[in-house]
N, C-alpha and C positions, 0 to 999 in steps of 0.2 A: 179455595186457595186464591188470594190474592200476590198477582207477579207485579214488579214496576221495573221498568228497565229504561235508561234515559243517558245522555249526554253527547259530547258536542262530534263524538266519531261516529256519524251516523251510519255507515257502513256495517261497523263489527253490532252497533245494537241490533241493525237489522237483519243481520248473519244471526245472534243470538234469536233472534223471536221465530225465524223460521226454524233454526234448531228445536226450538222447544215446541213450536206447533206439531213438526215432523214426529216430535218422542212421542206425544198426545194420539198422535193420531196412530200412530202405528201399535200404541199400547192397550186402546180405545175400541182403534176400525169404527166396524159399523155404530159401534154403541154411542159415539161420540156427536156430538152437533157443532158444528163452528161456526161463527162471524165474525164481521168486524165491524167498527162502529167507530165514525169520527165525530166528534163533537162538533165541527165547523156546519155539519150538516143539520140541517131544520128538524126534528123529533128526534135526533139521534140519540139520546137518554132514554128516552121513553120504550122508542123499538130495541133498548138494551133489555130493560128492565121487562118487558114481555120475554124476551127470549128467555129469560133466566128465570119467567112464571110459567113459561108456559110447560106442558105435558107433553113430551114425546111418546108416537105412538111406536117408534124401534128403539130408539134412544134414552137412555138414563142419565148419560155424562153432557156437563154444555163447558164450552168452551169459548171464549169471546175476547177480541182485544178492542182498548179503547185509543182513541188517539185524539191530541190536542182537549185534553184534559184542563191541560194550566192555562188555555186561550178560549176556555170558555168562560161565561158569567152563570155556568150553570154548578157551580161548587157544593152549593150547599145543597140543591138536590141529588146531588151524586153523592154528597155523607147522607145524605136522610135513606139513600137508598142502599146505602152500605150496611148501615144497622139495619135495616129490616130484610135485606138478605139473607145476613148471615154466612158472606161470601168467606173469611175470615174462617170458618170451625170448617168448612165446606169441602167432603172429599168429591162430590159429584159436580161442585160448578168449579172452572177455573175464570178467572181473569187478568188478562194481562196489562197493565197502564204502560203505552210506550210513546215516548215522549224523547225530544231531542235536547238542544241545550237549554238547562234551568238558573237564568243568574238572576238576579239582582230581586227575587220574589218578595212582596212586601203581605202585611197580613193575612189575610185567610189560606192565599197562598203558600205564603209560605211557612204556615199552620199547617197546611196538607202534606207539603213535603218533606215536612220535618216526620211526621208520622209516617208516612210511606216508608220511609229509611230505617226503621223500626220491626223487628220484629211482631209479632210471627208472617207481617208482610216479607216475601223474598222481594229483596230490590239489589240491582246490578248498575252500578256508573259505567260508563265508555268516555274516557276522556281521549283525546287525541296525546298521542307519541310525545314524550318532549325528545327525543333523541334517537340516534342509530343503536344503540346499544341497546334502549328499553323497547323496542321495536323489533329489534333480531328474532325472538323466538316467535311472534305471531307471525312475520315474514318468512321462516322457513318452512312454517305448516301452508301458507298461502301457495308458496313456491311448489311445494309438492303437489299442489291439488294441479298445476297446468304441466307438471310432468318439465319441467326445464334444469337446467343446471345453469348459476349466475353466480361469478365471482362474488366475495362479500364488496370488495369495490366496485363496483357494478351495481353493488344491490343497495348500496352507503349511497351512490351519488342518487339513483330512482330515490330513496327516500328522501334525501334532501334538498330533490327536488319540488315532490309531489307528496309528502309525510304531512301536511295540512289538510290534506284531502284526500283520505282512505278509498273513495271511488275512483278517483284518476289516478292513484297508484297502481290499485288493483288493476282499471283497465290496461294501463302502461305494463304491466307483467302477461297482460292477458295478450297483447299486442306481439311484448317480445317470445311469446312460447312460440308463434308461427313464423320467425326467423331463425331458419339455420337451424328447426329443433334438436340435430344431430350432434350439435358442436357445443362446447358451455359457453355462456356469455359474458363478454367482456367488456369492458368499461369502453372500448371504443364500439363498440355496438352497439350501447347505449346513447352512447354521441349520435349515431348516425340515424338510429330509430324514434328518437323519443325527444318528445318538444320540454326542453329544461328551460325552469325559471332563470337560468342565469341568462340567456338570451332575450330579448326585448319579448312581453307580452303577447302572445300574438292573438290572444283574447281582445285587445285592445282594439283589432281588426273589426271582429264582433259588435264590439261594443259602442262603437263607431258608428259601423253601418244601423244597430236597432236602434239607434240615435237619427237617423237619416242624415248625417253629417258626411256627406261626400267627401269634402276637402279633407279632415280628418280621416275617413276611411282611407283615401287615396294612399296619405301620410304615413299611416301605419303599416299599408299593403308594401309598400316600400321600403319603409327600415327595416319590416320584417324581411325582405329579400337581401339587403346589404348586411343584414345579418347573420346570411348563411342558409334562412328556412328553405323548404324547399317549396314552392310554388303547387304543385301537386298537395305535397300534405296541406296546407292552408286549404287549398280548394274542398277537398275530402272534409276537413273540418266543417269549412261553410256549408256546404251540404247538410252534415250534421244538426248544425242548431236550426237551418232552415226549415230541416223536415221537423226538428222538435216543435218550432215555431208553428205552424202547418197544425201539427197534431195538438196543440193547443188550443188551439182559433179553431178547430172543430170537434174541442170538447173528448177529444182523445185523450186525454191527459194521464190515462193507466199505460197505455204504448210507447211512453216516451223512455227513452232508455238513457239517460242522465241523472248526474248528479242532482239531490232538491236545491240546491245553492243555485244551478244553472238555470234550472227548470223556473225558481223563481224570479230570475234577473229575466230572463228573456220574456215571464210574464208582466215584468215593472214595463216591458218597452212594448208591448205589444197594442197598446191602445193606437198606437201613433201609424200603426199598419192596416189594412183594408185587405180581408182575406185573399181577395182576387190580385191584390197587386205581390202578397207571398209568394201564391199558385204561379204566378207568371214569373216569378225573379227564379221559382225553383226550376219549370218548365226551360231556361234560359240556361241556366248551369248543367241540366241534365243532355241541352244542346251542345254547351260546350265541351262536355262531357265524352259526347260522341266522336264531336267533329277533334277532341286531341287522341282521342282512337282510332281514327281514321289517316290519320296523320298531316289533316289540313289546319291543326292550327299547332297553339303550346297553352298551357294551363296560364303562366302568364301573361300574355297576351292575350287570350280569352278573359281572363279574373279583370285586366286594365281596361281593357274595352266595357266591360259589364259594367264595374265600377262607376267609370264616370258616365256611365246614363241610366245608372240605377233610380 
């Protein structure tokens, strides 16, 4: 059985693939074999095409997902190895193609994914929301899985704040289930908890500093404060991408607990960093950290100070 599952909400595809692995596996157990397999990686076609030759000595069922399919150059050997599977008539192998957004695909490519989308392949789109309304019922199931209660105005502005990005959505409800979980949430608790696009970027902060643009950094760390942020939550953020950044630079890259939108931008800027000069800007935050614990300093004053001798 050939699965394909793709587009630009990468979140719900990924929610979908563990669904389906989960049903495999529980229907399966022992009998079953799983992998995964990214194309970006050097043989990774080849150790597919073994797994799916080879003889289990408990197992009869294989199960496998492939990834970055459309960003390889290896096309045509992945159809030469489709017909000679016989993955297609196949109730003992599965396969899954999961892939994120697919535009503007020219030949072969877009030869393959017209056939994907076809029968007797199962293939699944995830396109992102256009709206609070076509969004409503996959947010209500989301909302029960953290156990909270949120006004729909509340749950209108989260989305049209962060409804472009299924990950920081989801985090942003994950955030608000441990406020007040006793009480339903209201559109001024959203104000107060959750960093909305209508106020100045405060990614731009980020975005700055992996630039090593002080004056810019500075710049941003500032409008963001006359704009109401709170100085703490900025901080807790920086942390955040820093440790991402960190777990990058030493090849962690499965521990990183972010969006791939972020994980990729913070890998665009990381050439421009020297692992030891990370380890030390984190080792300085986790200082300041303490010392506004302790109550000798303020997260602002700490963040300005850093800042300009970053």
């Amino acid at each position: 059985m050939l699965i394909f599952l793709y587009g630009s909400d990468n979140y719900r595809a990924s929610q979908k693939l563990k669904e389906i692995i989960s049903q495999y596996q529980q229907k399966h157990g022992g009998f079953l074999s799983f992998e995964k397999f990214d194309l970006k990686e050097k043989g990774a076609l080849e150790k597919m095409e073994r797994f799916f030759e080879s003889q289990g000595m408990f197992s009869d069922k294989k199960l496998a997902v492939l990834e970055s399919l459309f960003q390889s150059s290896q096309l045509k050997d992945f159809e030469k190895f489709l017909k000679k599977s016989n993955l297609l008539l196949s109730e003992d192998s599965f396969l899954i193609i999961f892939e994120g957004e697919l535009e503007d695909l020219k030949d072969e490519k877009k030869k393959l994914f017209n056939w994907l989308k076809k029968k007797p392949v199962l293939s699944q789109e995830f396109k992102n929301f256009k709206n609070f309304r076509e969004a409503k019922i996959w947010l209500k199931k989301e909302i029960a899985k953290f156990d909270i209660e949120i006004e729909d105005e509340a749950l209108e502005m989260l989305f049209n704040s962060f409804g472009a990005d299924s990950w920081r959505l989801i985090n942003e409800l994950r955030k608000i289930s441990l406020y007040q979980p006793d009480r339903k949430v209201t559109k001024a608790d959203v104000l107060k908890i959750s960093v909305l696009e209508a106020q100045p970027n405060i990614f731009k902060i980020f975005d700055a500093f992996f630039e090593q643009n002080k004056k810019k950094t500075l710049f941003c760390f500032k409008e963001a404060l006359k704009s109401g942020l709170d100085a703490g939550l900025i901080f807790n953020l920086l942390i955040g991408q820093l440790r991402a950044a960190i777990l990058l630079v030493l090849g962690q890259a499965n521990e990183v607990e972010a969006h791939p939108f972020v994980v990729r931008k913070i890998k665009s800027q990381l050439w421009r960093f020297k692992k030891e000069k990370l380890l030390k800007f984190y080792e300085e935050l986790a200082a300041i950290d303490l010392a506004v614990k302790t109550g000798k300093i303020d997260y602002e004053s700490g963040l300005e100070r850093l800042l300009i001798n970053f």
